[in-house]
C-alpha positions as CSV (number, residue, x, y, z in Angstrom):
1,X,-10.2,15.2,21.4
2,X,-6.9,16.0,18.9
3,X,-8.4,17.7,15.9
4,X,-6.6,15.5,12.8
5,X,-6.9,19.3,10.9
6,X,-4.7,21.2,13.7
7,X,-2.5,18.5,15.7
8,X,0.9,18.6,15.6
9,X,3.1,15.5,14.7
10,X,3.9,15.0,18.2
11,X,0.2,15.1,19.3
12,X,-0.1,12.9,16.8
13,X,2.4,10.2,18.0
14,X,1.0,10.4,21.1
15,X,-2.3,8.4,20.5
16,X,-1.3,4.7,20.5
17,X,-2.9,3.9,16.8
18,X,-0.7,6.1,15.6
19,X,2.7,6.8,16.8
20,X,5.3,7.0,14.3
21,X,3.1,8.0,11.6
22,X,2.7,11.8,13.0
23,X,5.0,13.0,10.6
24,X,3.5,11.3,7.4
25,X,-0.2,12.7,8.5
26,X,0.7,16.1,8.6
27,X,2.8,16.1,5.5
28,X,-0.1,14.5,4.2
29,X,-2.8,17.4,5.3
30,X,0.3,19.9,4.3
31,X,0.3,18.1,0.8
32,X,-3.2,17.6,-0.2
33,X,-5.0,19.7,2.1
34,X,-7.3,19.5,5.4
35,X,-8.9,16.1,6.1
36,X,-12.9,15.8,5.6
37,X,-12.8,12.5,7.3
38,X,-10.8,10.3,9.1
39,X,-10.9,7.7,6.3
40,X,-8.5,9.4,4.5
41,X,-6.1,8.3,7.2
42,X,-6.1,5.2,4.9
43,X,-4.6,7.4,2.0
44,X,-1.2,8.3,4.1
45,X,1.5,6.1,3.4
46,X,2.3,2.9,5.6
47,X,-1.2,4.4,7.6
48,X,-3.3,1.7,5.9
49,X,-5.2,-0.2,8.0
50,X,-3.2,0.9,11.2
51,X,-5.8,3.6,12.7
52,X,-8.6,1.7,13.8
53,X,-9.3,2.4,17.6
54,X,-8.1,6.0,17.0
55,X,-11.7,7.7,16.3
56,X,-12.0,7.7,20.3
57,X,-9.1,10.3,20.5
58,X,-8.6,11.9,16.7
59,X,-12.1,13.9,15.5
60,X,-11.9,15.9,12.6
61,X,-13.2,19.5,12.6
């Protein structure tokens, strides 16, 4: 399990749901802060809608 609060952007890319987006979450967490949930991956930009299927590989701790 890739912890959303502590992957890099490259772990990031590597689940399917959301490759190419690895950079834009962890600006995101460097921005705003750590992430209480993965529903916030609906705040990161062009993310909206895209992550569904990821909560089997991304956890939050």
């Amino acid at each position: 399990m890739i912890d959303l609060n502590a992957a890099t952007a490259e772990q990031l890319d590597a689940v399917p749901q959301l490759k190419g987006h690895g950079f834009e979450i962890v600006r995101y967490r460097e921005e705003r802060g750590r992430f209480d949930s993965l529903r916030q991956l609906d705040e990161v930009p062009r993310l909206t809608g895209k992550w569904d299927g990821a909560e089997a590989e991304v956890g939050v701790d």
